[in-house]
C-alpha positions in Angstrom: 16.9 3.4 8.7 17.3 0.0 6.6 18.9 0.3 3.4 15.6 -1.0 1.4 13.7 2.1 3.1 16.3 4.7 2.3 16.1 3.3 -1.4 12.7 4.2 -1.2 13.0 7.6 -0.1 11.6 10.1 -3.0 10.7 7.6 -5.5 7.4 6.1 -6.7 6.0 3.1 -5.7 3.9 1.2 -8.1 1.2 -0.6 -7.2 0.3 -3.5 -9.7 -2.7 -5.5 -8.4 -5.8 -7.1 -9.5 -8.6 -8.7 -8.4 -10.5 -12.0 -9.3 -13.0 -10.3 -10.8 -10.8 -8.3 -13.4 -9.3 -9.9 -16.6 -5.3 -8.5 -15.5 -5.8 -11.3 -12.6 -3.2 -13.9 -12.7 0.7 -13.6 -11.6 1.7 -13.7 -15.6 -0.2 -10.5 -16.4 0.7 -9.1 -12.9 4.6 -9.3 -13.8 3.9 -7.5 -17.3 2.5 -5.1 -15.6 5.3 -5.1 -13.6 7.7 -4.8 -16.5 5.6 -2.1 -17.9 5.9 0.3 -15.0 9.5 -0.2 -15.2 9.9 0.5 -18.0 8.7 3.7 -17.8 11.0 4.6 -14.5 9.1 3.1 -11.7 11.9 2.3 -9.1 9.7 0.2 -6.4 6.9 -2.0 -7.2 4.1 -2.7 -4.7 2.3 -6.2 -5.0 0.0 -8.8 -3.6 0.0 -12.1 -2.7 3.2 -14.4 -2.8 2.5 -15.9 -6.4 2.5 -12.0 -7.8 5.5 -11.7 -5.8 7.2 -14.3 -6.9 6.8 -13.5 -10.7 7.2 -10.1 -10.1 10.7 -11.2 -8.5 12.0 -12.7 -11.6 12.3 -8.9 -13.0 15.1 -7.8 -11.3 16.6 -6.4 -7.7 14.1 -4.2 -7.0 12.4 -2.9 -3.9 8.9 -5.0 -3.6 6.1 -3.8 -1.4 4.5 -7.0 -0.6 1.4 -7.8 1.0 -1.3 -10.4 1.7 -5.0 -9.6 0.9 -7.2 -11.9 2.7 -10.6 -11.6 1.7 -13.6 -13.3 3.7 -16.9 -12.9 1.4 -19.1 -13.9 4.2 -18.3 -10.0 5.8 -21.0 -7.5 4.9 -18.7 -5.0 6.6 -15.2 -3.3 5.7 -14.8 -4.2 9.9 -12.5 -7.2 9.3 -8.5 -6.8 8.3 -7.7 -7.4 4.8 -4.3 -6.5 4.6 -1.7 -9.3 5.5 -3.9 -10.2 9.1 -2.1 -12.5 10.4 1.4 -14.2 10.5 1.0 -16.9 7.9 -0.5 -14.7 6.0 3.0 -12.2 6.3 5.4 -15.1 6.1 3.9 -16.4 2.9 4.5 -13.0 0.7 8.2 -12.2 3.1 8.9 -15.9 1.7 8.3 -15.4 -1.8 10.2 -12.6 -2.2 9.5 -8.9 -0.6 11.8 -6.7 0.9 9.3 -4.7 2.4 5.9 -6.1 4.4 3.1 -4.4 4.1 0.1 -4.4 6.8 -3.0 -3.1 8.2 -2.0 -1.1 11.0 -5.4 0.4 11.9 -7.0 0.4 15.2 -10.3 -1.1 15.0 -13.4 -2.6 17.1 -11.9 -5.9 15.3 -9.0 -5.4 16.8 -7.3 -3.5 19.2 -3.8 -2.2 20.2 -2.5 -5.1 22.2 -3.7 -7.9 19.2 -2.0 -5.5 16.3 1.3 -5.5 19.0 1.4 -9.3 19.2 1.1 -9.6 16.0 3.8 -7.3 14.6 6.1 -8.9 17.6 5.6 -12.4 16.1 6.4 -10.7 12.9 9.3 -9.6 13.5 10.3 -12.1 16.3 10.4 -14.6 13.3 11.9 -12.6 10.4 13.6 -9.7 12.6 15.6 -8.1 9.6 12.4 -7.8 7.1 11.2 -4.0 6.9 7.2 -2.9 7.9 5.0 -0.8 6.0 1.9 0.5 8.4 -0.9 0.7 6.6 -2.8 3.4 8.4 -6.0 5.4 8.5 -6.1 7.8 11.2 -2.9 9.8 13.2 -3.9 7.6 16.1 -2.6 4.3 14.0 0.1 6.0 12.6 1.6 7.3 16.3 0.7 3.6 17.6 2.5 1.9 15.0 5.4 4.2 15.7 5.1 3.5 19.2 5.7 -0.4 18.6 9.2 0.4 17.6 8.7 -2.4 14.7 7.6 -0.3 11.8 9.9 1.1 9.0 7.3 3.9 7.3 3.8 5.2 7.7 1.3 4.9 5.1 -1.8 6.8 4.5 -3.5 3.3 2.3 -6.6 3.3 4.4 -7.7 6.6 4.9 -10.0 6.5 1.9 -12.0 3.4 3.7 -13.2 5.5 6.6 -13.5 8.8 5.4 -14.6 9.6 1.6 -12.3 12.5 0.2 -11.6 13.4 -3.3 -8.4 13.1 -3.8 -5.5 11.7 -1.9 -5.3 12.6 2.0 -2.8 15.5 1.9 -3.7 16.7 5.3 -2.9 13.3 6.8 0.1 13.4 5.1 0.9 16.7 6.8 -0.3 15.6 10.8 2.2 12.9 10.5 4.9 15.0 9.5 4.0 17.1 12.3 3.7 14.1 14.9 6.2 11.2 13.6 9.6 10.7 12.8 9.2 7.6 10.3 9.2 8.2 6.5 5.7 8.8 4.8 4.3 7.0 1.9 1.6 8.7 0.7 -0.8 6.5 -0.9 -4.1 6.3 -2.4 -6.3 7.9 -4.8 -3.4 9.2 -6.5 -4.8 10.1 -9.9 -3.6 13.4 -10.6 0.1 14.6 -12.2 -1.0 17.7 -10.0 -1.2 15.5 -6.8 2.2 14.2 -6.6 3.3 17.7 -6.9 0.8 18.3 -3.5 2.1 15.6 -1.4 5.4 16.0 -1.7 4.8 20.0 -0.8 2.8 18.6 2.1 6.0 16.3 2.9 5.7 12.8 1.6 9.0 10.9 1.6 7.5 8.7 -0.8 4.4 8.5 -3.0 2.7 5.1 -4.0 0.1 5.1 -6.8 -2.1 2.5 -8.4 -5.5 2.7 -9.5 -4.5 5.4 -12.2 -1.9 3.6 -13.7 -2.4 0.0 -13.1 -6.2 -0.7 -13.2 -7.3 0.1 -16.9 -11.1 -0.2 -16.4 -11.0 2.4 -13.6 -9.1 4.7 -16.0 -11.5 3.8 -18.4 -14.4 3.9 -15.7 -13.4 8.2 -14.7 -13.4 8.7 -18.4 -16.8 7.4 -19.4 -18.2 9.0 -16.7 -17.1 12.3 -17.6 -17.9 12.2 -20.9 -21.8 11.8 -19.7 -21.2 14.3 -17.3 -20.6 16.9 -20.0 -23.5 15.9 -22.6 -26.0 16.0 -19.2 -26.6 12.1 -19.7 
């Protein structure tokens, strides 16, 4: 196990991203947000795209989770890879700074086992000491992506896009324990003090949370929402 993985091992991961759309956009707010979660005990940050990366970088030595969204808006359909696709798209955040590389390790119609191979080969052919977060969906990912013999940890990020549950995916969590050997990161829809206390019971190695810290107008949004709940409006 790489030392950068074992530092992650029963710690929280921090996930500070926004989007274009959102006013926290922009690598400047990105690293106070940064600094913020730190502040408050956060031992790992996760973060996207190599100018976040970079800011966030100037902080300290820290484990970083970096990837690479790449987001076409001609797709009408979630049936494209967003996470770090491709190997400029990796070098650019390993470049500007990450420790750890974080990418979409699903199997899809949009491509199969042998393309998600090649590409972590070329990965890791070019930056061979640079750890891999799989981003997974399904126990069929997360058992290919062990099977590579190029990922550091298994991570449940995806499950939410193919199958709606409320809450995060602690039975996932659980059939990779079961099946693997890599370290889990169990991550999304985290919102919950209560769920933490779930997937570590269900046995995550490590827990990575976002929306309900990081993304104020979705805090804001599950607020709002309940308080029309209640008065039946």
């Amino acid at each position: 196990m790489k030392e950068v993985v074992k530092k992650l091992i029963g710690k929280l991961i921090i996930s500070c991203q926004a989007y274009e759309d959102t006013p926290l956009y922009g690598a400047n707010y990105m690293k106070v947000m940064a600094e913020t979660v730190l502040m408050g005990g956060a031992e790992a940050i996760r973060a996207c795209w190599p100018q976040d990366i970079r800011a966030i970088r100037e902080l300290g030595d820290f484990p970083i989770v970096g990837l690479n969204k790449v987001i076409d808006p001609s797709h009408e359909d979630d049936n494209y890879i967003i996470i770090t696709p491709t190997l400029e798209a990796a070098s650019e955040v390993i470049e500007a700074g990450c420790d750890i590389l974080a990418l979409d390790c699903t199997i899809r119609d949009c491509r199969g086992k042998e393309e998600l191979y090649d590409l972590l080969k070329s990965i890791k052919d070019k930056y061979p000491d640079i750890a891999i977060m799989a981003d997974c969906a399904t126990l069929e990912d997360c058992i290919f992506a062990e099977e590579t013999g190029m990922v550091d940890i298994l991570a449940t990020t995806l499950s939410g896009v193919f199958k709606h549950i409320d809450g995060p995916d602690i039975e996932l969590v659980k059939e990779i324990k079961k099946h693997c050997k890599l370290p889990v990161n169990a991550e999304g829809s985290v919102w919950e003090v209560k769920d933490v206390e779930d997937l570590i019971n269900a046995g995550a190695d490590m827990i990575c949370i976002g929306s309900s810290i990081t993304r104020p107008h979705l805090i804001t949004k599950r607020f709002i929402e309940k308080n029309k709940e209640v008065r039946g409006e």
